[in-house]
LUMKOL-756597 format. One line per 10 residues: number of its first residue (from 1); their letters; for each residue z negated, y, x negated of C-alpha. Coordinates in steps of 0.001 Angstrom, whole numbers, plus 524288, in hexadecimal, padded with zeros to 5 digits. Example, Ala and Ser with C-alpha at 12.3 -4.5 7.8 and 13.67 -1.06 7.14 Angstrom:
BEGIN
1	AS	7E188:7EE6C:7CFF4; 7E41C:7FBDC:7CA9A .
END
This chain:
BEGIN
1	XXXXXXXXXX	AF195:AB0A9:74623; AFB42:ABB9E:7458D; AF649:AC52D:73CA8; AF366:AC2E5:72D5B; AEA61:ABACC:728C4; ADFA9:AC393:72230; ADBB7:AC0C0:71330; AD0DA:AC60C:70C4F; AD12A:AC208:70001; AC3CC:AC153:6F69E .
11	XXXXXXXXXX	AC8BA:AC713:6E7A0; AD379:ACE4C:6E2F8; AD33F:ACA6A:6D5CF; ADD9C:ABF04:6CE0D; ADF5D:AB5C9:6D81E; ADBC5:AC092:6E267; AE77D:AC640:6DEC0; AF1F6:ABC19:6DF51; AEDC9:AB964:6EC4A; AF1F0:AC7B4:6EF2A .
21	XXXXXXXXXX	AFDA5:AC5F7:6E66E; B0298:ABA4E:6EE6B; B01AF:ABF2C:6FA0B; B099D:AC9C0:6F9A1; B12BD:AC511:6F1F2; B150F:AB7F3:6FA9D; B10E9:AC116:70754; B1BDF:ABB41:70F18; B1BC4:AAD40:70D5C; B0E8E:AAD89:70CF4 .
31	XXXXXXXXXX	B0BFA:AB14D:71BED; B18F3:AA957:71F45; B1125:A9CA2:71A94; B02F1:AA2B1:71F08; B073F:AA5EE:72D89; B0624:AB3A3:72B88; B02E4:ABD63:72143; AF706:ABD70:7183A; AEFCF:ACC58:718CD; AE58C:ACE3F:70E27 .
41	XXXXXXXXXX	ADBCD:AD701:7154E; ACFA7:AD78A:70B2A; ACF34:AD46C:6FD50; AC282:AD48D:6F780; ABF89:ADA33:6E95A; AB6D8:ADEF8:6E15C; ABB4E:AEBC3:6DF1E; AC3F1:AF567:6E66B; AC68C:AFF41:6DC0A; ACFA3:AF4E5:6D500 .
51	XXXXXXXXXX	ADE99:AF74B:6D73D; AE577:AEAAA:6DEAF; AF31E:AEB0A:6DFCF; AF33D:ADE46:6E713; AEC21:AE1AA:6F215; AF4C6:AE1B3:6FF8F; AF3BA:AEE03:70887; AEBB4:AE4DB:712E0; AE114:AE07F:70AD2; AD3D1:AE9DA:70925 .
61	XXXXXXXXXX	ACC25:AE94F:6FB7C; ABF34:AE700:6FCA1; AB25F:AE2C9:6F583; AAA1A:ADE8D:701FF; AACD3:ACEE9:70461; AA62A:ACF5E:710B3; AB031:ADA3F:715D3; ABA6F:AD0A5:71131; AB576:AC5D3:71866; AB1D0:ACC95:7265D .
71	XXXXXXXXXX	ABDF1:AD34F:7274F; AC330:ACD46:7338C; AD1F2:ACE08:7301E; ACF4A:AC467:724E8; AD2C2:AB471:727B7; AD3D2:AB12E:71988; AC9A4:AB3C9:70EB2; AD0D7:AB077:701A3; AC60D:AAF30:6F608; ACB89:AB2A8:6E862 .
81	XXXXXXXXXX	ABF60:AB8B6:6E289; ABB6A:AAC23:6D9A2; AAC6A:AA814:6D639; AA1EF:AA1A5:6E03F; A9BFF:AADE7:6E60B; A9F21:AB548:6ECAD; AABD5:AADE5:6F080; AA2FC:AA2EB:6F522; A9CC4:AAB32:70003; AA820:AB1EE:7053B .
91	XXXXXXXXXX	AAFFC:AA496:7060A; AA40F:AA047:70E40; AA2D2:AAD19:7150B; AB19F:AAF5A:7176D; AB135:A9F13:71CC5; AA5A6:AA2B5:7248B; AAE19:AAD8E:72CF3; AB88B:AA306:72EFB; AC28C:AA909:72572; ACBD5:A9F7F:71DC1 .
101	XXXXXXXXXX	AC7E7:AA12F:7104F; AD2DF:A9DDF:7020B; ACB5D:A9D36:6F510; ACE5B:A9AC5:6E808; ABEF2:A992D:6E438; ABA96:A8CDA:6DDCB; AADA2:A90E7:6DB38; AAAB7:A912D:6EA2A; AB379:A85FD:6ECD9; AABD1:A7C40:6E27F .
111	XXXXXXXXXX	A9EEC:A80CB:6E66E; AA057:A83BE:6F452; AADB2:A7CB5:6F921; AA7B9:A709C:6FDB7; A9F1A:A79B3:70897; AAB9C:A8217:70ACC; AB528:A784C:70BDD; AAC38:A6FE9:716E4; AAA41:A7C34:71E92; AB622:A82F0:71DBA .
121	XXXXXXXXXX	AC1A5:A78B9:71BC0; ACC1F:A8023:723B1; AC8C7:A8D7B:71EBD; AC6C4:A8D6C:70D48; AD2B6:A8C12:70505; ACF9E:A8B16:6F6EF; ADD6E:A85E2:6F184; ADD20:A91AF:6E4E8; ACFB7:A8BCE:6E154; AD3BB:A7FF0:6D964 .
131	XXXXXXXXXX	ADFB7:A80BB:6CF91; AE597:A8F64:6D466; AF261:A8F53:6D86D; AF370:A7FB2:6D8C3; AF446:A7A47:6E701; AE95E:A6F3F:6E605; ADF39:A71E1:6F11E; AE8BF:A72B5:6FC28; AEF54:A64F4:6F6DF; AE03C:A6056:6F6A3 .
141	XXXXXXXXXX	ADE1C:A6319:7041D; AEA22:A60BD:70B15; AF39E:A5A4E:7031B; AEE3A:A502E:6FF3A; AE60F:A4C97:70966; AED51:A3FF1:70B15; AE7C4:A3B48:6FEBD; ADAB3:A3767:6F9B3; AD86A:A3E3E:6EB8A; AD33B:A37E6:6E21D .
151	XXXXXXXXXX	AD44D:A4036:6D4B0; AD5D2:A4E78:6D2D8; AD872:A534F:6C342; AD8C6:A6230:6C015; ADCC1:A6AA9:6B989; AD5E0:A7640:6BEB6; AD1CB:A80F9:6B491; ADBCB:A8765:6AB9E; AD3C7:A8D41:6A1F8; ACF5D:A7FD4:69E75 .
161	XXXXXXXXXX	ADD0C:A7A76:69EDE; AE2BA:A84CF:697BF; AD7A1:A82C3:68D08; AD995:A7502:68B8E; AE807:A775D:68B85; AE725:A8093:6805D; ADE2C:A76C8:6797D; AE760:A6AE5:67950; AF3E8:A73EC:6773E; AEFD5:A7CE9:66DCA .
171	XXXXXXXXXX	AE2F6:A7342:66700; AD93C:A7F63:66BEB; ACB7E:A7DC8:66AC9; AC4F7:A8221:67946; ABFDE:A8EED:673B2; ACE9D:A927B:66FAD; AD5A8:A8EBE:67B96; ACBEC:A95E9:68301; ACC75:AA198:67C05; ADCDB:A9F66:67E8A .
181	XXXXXXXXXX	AD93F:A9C58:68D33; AD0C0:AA82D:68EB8; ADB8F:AB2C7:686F5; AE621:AAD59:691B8; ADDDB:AB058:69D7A; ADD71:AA1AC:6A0D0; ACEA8:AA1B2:69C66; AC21F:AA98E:6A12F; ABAE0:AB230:697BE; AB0A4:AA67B:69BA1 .
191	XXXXXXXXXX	AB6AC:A9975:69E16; AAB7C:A91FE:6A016; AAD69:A900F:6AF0F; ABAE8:A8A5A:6AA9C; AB80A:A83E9:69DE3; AAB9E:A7DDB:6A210; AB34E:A77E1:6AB92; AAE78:A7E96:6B878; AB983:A854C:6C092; ABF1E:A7855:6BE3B .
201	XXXXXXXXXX	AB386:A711E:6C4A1; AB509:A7B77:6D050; AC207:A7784:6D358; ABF76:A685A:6D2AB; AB4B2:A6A79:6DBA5; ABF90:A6F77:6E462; AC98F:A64FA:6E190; ABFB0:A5A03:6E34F; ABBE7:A5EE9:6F0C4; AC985:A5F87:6F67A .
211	XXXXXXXXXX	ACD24:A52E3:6F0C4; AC28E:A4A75:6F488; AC01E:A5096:700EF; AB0EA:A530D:6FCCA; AA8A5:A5E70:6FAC1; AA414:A5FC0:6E990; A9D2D:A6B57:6E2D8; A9F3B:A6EA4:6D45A; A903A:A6544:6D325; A9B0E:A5B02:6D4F0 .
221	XXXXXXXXXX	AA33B:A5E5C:6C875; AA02B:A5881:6BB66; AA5F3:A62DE:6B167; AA825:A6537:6A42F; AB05C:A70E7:69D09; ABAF9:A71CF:69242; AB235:A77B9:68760; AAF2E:A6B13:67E28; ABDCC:A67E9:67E17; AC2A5:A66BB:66FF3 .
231	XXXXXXXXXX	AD09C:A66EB:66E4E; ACDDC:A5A32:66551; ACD22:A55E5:671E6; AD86E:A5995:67613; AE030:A53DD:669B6; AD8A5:A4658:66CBB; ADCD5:A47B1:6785F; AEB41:A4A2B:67663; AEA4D:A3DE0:66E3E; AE55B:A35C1:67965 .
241	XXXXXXXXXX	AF0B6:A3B6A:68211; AE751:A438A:68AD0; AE51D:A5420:68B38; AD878:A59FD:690FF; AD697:A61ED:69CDF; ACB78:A64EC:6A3C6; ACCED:A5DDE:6B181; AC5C7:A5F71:6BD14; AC573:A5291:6C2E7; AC2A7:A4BD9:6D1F2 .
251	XXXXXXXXXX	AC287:A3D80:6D302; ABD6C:A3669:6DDCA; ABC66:A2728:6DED6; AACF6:A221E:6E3DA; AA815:A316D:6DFF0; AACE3:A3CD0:6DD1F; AAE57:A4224:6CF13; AAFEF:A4E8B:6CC00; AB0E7:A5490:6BD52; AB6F3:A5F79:6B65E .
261	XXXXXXXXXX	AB858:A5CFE:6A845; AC27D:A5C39:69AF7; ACA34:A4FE8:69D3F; AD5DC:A4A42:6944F; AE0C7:A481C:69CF1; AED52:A3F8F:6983E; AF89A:A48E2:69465; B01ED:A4022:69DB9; AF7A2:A439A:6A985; AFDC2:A5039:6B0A0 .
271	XXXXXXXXXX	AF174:A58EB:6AEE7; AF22D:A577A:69FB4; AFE9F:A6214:6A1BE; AF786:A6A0C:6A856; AF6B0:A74F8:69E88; AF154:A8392:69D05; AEAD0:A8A68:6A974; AF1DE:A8096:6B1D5; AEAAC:A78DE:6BCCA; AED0E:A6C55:6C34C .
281	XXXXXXXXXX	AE760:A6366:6CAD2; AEA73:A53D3:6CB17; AE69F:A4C9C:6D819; AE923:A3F30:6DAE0; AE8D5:A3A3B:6EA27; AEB5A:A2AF7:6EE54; AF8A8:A2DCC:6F606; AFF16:A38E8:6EE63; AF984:A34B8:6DFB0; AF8B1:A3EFA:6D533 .
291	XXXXXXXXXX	AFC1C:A4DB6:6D714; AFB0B:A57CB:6CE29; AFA49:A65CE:6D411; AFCB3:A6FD3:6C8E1; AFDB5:A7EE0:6C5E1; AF82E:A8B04:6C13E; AE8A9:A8983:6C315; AE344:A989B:6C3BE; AE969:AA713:6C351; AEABA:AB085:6CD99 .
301	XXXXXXXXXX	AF6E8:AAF20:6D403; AF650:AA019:6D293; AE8D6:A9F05:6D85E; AED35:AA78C:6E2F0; AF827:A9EF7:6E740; AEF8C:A9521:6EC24; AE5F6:A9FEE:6F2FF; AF2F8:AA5F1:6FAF7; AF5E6:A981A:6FE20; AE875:A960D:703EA .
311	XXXXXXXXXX	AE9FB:AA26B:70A5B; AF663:A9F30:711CA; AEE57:A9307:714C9; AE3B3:A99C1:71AFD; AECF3:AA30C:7235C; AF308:A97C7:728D1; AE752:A907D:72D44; AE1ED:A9EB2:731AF; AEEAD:AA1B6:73998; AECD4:A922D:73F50 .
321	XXXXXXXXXX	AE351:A96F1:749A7; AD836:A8DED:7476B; AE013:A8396:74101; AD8BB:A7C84:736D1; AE0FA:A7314:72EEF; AD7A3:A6DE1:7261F; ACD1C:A63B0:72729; AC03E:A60B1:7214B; AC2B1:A6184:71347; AB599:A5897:70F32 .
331	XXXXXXXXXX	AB34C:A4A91:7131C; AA4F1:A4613:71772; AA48C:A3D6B:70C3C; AA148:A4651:6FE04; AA3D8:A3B45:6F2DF; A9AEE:A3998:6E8AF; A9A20:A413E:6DC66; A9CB6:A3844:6CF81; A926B:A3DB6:6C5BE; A98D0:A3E9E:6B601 .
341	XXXXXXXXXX	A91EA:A33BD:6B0B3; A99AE:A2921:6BA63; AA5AF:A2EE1:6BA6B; AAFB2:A26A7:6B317; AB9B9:A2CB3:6AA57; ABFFE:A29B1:69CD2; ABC1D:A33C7:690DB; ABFE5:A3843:68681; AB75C:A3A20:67990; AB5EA:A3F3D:66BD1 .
351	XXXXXXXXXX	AABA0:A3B2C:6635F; AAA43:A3FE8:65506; AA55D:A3635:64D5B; AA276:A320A:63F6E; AAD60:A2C0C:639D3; AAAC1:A1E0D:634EC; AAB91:A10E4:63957; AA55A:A0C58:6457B; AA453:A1955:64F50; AAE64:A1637:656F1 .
361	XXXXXXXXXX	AA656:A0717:6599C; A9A6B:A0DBF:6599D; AA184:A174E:66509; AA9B5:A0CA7:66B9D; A9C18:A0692:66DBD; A9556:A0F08:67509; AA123:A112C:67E00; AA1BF:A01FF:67FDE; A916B:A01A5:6829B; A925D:A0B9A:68D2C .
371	XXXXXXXXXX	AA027:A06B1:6958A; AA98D:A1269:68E5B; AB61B:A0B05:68AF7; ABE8D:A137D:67E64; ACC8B:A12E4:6833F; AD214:A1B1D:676E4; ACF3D:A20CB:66B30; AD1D0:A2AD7:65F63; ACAF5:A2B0A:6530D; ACBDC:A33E1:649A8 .
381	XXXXXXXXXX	AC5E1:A3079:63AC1; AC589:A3249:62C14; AC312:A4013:62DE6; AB7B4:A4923:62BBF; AAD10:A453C:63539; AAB85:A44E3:64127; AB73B:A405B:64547; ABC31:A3E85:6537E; ABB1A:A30C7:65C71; AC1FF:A32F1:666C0 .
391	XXXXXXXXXX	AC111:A2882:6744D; AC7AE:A285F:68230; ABE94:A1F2F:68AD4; AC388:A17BB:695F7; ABDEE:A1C18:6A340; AAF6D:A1CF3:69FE7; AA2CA:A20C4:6A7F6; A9DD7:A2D27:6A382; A90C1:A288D:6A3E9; A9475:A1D2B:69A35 .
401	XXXXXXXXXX	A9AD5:A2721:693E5; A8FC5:A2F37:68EF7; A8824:A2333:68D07; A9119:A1F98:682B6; A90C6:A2C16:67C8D; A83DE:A2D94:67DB1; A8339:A2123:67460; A8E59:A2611:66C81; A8820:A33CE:6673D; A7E66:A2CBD:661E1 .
411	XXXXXXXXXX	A8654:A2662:65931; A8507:A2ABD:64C26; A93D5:A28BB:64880; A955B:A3303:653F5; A946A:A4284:650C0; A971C:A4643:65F1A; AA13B:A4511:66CE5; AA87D:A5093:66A30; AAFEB:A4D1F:6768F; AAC62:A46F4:683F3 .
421	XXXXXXXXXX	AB81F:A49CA:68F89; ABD33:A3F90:69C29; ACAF5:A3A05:69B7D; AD1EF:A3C3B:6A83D; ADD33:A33F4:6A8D7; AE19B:A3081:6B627; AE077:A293D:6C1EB; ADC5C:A1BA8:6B896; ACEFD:A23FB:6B79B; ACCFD:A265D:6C320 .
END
């Protein structure tokens, strides 16, 4: 192919933007490493009256989809709208015609990927969609295909980072680095999506599938959000040498677990620096051992980094004649799902309690009745009641777990668990 490779590109708004913004400012090199240039024909918005300085004298505004998608100079249909719908149909739609299609949607990727991906392998590009400007799907794919994975951490939301940050920095409560959070822009006038712990479990969804070769929905996901986090907790756990961040984790040994949730973290493991909006994902494969791939997680012209690289991408494989370079991305063989209550993890916990001789026995004995071994401990007494009893379990099945506990609110010496979060510690837990 000779002439440009045709873009229509779905939003106009932040990362819309950058994608216009790089282009024309990296024009050049661009089409030198594309084969030839890039020409935005169509961009799709939702209103023409605004004023957009960034739009290139090729492209046409307009607020029909469908004219964007049947226009027969278009190759490359570049999604940057965000949500499920409509994105979800005009991916399909767009697919459908036999266009090449970037995104940066993880809604449609976590609910509808594992479809997309089977049917359209050589033709969806979705590296913007997990971790912004951080280069982690393409190394999933390709890179590392030498390896079998067997652990994927992340760090994938930064409002929840930056909270948590704040928290064991500054000794915030939640509601006040929030408040902080949502002031800097880092924060949504709602957070629940992020603070509940749900764009995270989109993007593990992602992860997961790419690493273990195997279609998963968000069904798959055990999740829990940031919200009961104390920053007690976070001063317990500076004394046991951990922090806290919410990871979104993929292990895979007989099944498959999959679970976004707060976690402490030892301050010598390389995610416990991971500070602010920053992202970063840890992988671990059996040849190359443990990477780290690290970076600015959201933002428009970050996010739009990885979408130009898709594009180029996409030109090249359009301007290869036919030339599909990538396989099946799915084996035949989806591994089991590990529910909660088996999987195996260590915890930590914070009782308050009556202070007086004989709780912690009392405690220590229901662990020891239902299989949960105490590996440390903080107590804190002589004070005005309750005061805090504070344990780190060795590697414990959840289901044992709330047995215990179970038995151990019904102690009368015991007020309430203030505090229930996993212990993610390294490859010995896996």
């Amino acid at each position: 192919m000779t002439r440009p490779v045709g873009v229509a590109l779905l939003g106009a708004g932040t990362v819309g933007t950058g994608v216009l913004r790089i282009l024309e400012r990296h024009r050049e090199r661009i089409a030198a490493r594309a084969g030839g240039p890039l020409e935005v024909r169509r961009i799709l918005v939702r209103s023409l009256d605004r004023h957009r300085p960034e739009v290139p004298a090729s492209a046409r505004l307009t607020t029909d989809s469908q004219a964007a998608l049947d226009d027969p100079g278009v190759d490359l249909v570049v999604e940057v709208m965000g949500g499920e719908e409509p994105a979800q149909s005009l991916i399909r739609a767009a697919l459908e015609r036999g266009k090449h299609v970037v995104t940066a949607n993880k809604s449609v990727l976590a609910r509808a990927g594992g479809e997309l991906l089977e049917r359209y392998p050589q033709r969806l590009y979705f590296e913007a969609s997990v971790a912004g400007g951080i280069p982690i799907i393409k190394p999933l794919q390709e890179c590392l295909i030498a390896n079998r994975l067997e652990r994927v951490l992340g760090i994938v939301n930064g409002t929840t980072n930056y909270v948590l940050t704040r928290m064991d920095r500054a000794g915030l409560t939640f509601e006040q680095a929030l408040a902080e959070a949502q002031a800097a822009g880092y924060a949504e006038a709602d957070p629940t999506y992020d603070v509940d712990g749900l764009d995270a479990a989109h993007k593990l969804v992602i992860l997961a599938m790419l690493a273990f070769e195997a279609p998963f929905g968000l069904d798959d996901v055990h999740v829990e959000g940031i919200g009961r986090v104390h920053p007690t907790d976070l001063a317990y756990a500076r004394e046991f040498g951990y922090t806290v961040k919410l990871l979104a984790v993929a292990r895979r040994h007989d099944a498959v677990e999959l679970r976004v949730h707060p976690a402490l973290v030892p301050r010598d493991h390389p995610l416990a620096s991971v500070e602010g909006v920053t992202n970063a994902v840890f992988v671990e494969g059996d040849a190359v051992g443990p990477l780290m791939f690290y970076g600015a997680g959201a933002g428009s012209l970050p996010t739009a980094s990885s979408v130009v690289a898709d594009m180029v991408e996409a030109a090249r494989r359009i301007r290869a004649t036919g030339q599909e370079p990538n396989g099946r991305i799915f084996r035949d063989d989806r591994p089991p799902i590990r529910p909660p209550s088996e999987m195996v993890s260590r915890f930590y916990l914070r009782f308050r309690v009556v202070d007086r001789p004989g709780v912690l026995a009392e405690i220590a004995g229901a662990f020891g009745r239902h299989r949960v071994s105490i590996e440390s401990m903080i107590q804190k007494g002589r004070g005005s009641e309750p005061v805090d009893l504070v344990f780190v379990t060795h590697p414990a099945r959840e289901a044992d777990l709330r047995l215990a506990l179970d038995q151990i609110r019904g102690l009368d010496s015991v007020h309430d668990l203030a505090s229930c979060m996993r212990v993610e510690r390294g490859q010995e837990d896996a």
